[in-house]
N, C-alpha and C positions, 0 to 999 in steps of 0.2 A: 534549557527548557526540557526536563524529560517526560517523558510520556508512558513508563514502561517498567514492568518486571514480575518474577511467578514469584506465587506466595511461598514456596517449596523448591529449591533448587533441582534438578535432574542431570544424571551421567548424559553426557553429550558422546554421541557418536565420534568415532578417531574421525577428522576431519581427515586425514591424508585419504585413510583406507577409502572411505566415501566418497572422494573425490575422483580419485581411481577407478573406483568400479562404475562411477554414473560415466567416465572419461568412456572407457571400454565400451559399457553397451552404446553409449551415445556412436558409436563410431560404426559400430557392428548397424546400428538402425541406419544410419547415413547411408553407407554401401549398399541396404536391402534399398535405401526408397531411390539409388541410382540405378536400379539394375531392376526393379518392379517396375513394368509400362504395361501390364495389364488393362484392358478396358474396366473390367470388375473392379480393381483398387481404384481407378480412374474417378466411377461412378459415385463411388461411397462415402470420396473422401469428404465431397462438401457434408452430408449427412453426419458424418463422424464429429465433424468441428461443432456442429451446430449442435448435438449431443454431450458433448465435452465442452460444455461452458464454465465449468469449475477447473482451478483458478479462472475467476475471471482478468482478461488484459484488458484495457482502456487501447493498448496497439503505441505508437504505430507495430510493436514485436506484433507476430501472432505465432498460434500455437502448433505444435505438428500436426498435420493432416491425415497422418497415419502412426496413432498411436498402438503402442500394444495389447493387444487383446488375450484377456484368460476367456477361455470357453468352459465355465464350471458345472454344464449339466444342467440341471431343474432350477439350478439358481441364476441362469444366466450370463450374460457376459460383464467379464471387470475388466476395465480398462488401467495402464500403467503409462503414465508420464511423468516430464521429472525437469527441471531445469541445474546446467552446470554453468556458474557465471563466475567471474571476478572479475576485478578492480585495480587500477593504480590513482592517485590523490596528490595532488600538489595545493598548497592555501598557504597563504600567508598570515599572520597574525594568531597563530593556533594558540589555542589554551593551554592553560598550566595543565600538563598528562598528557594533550595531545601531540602530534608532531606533522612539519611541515609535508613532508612527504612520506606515503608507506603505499602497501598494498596488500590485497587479502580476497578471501572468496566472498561474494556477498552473495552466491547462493549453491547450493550443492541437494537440492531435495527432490524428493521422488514423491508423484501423487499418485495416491492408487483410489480407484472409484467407479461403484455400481451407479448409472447416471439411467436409467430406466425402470418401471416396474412400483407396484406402490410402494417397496422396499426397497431405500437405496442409502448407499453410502457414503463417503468421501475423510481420505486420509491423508495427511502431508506429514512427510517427513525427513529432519535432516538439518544440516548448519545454516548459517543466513544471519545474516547482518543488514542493518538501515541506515543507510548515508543519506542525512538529512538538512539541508541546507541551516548554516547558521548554529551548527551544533556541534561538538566534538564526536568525533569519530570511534564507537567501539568496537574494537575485533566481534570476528563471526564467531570464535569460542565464547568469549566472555558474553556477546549479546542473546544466543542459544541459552546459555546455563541462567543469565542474568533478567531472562524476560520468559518466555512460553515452552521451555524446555526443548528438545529435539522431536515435539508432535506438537507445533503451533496451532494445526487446525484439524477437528475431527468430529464428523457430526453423522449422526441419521435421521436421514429423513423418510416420513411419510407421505406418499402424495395419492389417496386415492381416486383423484382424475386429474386433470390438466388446470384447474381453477382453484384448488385448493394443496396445500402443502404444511406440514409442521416437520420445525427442524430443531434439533436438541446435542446438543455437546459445546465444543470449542468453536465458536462463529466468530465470523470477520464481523467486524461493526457497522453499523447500519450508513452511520453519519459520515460527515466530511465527503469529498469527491475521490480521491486518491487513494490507491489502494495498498496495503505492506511493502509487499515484497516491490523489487527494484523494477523486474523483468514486467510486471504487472503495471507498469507507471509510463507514461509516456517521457520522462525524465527517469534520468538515474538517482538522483535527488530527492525525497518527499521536501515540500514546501513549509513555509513559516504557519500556516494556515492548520499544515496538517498536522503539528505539534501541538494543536491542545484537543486533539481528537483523539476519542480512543480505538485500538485495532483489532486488539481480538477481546470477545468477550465468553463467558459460560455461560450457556443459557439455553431458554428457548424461544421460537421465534417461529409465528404463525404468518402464514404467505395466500392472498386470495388475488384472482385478479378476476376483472368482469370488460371484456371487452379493451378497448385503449387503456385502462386504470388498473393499476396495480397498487396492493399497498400489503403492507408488511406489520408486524406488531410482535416485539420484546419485551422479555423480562430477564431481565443478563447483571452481570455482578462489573458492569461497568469498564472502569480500566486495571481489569482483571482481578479484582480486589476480594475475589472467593466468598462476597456478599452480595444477595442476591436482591438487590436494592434497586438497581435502571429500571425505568421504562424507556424505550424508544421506539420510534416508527417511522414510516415514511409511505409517503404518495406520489407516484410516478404516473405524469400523461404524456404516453406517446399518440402525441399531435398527427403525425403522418409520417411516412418512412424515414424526411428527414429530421424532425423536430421533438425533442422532448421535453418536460419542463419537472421537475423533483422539490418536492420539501420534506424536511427531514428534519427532528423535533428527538432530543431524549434526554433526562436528566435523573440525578440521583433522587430517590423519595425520602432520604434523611440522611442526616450527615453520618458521617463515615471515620473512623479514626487508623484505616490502614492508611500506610505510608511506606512504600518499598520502591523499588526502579518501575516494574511498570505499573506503579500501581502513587503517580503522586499527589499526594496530598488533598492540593488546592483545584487539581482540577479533574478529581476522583470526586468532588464533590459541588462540580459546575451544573449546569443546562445549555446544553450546543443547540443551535438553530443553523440551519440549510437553507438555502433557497436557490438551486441547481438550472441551469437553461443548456441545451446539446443542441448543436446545429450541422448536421452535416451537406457539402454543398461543393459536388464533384471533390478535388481532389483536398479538398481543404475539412477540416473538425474542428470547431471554437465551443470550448467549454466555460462561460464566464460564472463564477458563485458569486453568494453572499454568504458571512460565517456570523454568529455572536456570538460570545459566549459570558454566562454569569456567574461568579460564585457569590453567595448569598454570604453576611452577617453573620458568625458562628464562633462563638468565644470558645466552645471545648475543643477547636482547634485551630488556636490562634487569631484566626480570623474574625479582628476589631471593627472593621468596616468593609462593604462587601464591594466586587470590582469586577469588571468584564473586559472581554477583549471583542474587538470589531473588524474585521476586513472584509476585501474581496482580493480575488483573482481571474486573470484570464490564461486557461491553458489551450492551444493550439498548436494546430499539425498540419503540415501540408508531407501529401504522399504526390514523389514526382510521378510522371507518366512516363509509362515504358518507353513511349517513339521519340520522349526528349533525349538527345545525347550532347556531351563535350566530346566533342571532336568523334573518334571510335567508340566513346565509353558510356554504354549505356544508360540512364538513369533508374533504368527498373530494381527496383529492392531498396533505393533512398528517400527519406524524408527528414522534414526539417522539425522538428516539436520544439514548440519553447512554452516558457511560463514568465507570467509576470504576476506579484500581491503587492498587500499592502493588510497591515495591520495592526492596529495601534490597543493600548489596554487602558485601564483609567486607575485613579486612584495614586496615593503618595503614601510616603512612608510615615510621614508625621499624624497621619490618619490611622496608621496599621493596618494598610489594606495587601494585600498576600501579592508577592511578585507572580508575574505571571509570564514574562518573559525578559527583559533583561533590566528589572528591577521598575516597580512599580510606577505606573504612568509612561514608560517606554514605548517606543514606537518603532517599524520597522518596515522597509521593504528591499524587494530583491528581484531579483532577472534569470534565468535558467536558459541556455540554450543546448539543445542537442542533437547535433547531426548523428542520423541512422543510417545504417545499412543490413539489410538483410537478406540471406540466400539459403533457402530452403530452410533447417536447421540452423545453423551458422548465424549468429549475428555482431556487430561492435559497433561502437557510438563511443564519439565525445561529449563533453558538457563542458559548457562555462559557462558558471553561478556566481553571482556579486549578491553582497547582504550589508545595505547600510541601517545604521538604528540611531536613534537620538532619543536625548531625555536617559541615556542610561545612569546608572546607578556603578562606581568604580566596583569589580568583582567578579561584575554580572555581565558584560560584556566579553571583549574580545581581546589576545594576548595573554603574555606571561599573568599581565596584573589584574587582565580582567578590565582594561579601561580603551581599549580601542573600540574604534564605531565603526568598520568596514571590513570584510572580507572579502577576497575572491577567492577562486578555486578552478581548478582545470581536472577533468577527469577522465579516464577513460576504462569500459566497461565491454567485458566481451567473453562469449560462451554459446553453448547450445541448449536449443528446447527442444528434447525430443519424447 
């Protein structure tokens, strides 16, 4: 089920050297924020976080508190942070190319960004890889070169006041709950849910809020497809500090005949529907959706009869409390996140209706658990994902041959966010 790829290939950064140098400063930052107990850093730092909400995290990670600051003069201040993460992978049942066991970096990038001022910025840059439940696994080289090149996301935006905003370049995507990158997700994993969503789009994208409502409006070239064909939107009501409720709406306005890794086919020329509920409630976050998605009837590509896909999920998190201990060991810096979907597509082959995940009228779901731990910068988590599916089609599934219904997976994921 791919989701993904740049119209134009681009040089990828040496991942070694890159790894290296975010290694280095990461270390040098760690020792400044043990030996800084100034009241003044003290003071600034929740301000700072609350400033630096690009990348955005869902948590349980959160971001460094004391990121680095350029002081540029008249232009003001830019900020620099960056995440260095990887990964080890065990699964049974891999696909033909994949393999049972490997490991690799799934993130090495550095953000830099003016987040103040009606002029402002944001850049990401560097390797990164998507381990995605229920899907073969591609290196952080290949997935760089094979999807958004080594500058996945880079935009400016306008905001001249607090109520109004327009933002224009490489943007994350509106839809779906879940976001790219790994560190950004409360699982190490993206979801079955999150494969027919698209991630980053071209475009732009106008932002108003009036009170508890926010809502958003694009026009973007979709699942990256360098035509400037989506609309999408969204309306956000935050209910009260703990509550909030999202729908979210985007689809192509005609069909499309790009077809590349991130750019596929069948579902570069869907219509996705959200309907998002957030509950937070002391130490616990429950995220439950709803997803649909349609592609339409379309003979100049392929598509003989038209087909969609339906699920839900629920992701949640409980963050322990610090005065809980096992025995001497504190629980402060652990939580538990897990995920649960389900998601079924419609349509058969005898119809000609386009696969949409492991082969037409297929069904699936799956379980994600992942224990966290976090200390200052510093983080690692395990994962165990299970992904059963029925109604598959031989090929399109799981194993050498493409015919098993079941995977598991054991993972583990570990790095700094400084």
């Amino acid at each position: 089920m791919p989701k993904r790829c740049p119209i134009a290939k681009k040089s990828v950064l040496s991942c070694a050297g890159l790894a290296c140098a975010l290694l280095n400063a990461s270390a040098r930052m760690a020792l400044a924020d043990d030996t800084d107990g100034s009241s003044a850093h003290e003071q600034s730092a929740s301000a700072t976080v609350a400033v630096l909400s690009t990348p955005a995290m869902a948590g349980p990670l959160t971001p460094s508190p004391s990121p680095t600051r350029f002081d540029t003069g008249p232009f003001g201040n830019v900020f620099a942070t960056g995440a260095l993460t990887g990964f080890a992978l065990w699964q049974n049942n891999p696909t033909l190319g994949d393999r049972g066991a490997q490991a690799d970096l799934t993130n090495a990038q550095i953000f830099v960004q003016k987040s103040d001022g009606v002029l402002q910025f944001f850049v990401q840059g560097g390797v990164y890889s998507l381990p995605a439940i229920g899907t073969p696994y591609v290196n952080s080289i290949k997935t760089t070169n094979d999807l958004w090149g080594p500058i996945p996301e880079a935009f400016i935006k306008l905001a001249p006041n607090d109520n109004w905003s327009i933002v224009a370049g490489k943007l994350p995507s509106l839809v779906g709950l879940e976001y790219t990158f790994s560190f950004q997700n409360l699982n190490i994993e993206r979801g079955l849910l999150w494969n027919q969503t698209s991630s980053v789009s071209r475009g732009v994208q106008l932002n108003h809020s009036v009170g508890p409502i926010s809502l958003a409006l694009s026009w973007n070239d979709g699942f990256y497809s360098d035509q400037l064909s989506w609309l999408s939107g969204s309306a956000t009501w935050k209910v009260d500090s703990a509550n909030s409720f999202a729908v979210i709406w985007a689809g192509n306005t005609r069909t499309t005949t790009v077809s590349t890794t991130a750019t596929p086919l069948f579902q570069n020329n869907s219509r996705i529907y959200n309907v998002i509920y957030t509950n937070n409630y002391g130490p616990w976050t429950l995220s439950p959706y709803l997803q649909y998605t349609y592609v339409p009837r379309a003979l100049s590509i392929g598509v003989l009869h038209d087909a969609a896909t339906y699920g839900a999920a629920l992701l949640v998190n409980y963050a322990f409390d610090s005065a809980l201990k096992v025995g001497a060991l504190s629980l402060a810096g652990f939580s538990l996140p897990f995920r649960i979907e389900y998601i079924a597509s419609t349509g058969n082959v005898a119809d000609g209706a386009p696969n949409l995940m492991y082969g037409a009228g297929s069904t699936a779901w799956s379980i994600a658990v992942t224990p966290t731990y976090q200390y200052k910068r510093f983080f690692a988590r395990a994962e165990f994902s299970y992904v059963g599916a029925s109604n598959t089609k031989p090929g399109f599934a799981f194993g050498p041959m493409g015919t098993n219904t079941r995977q598991a997976r054991f993972l583990l994921e570990s790095g700094f966010l400084f």
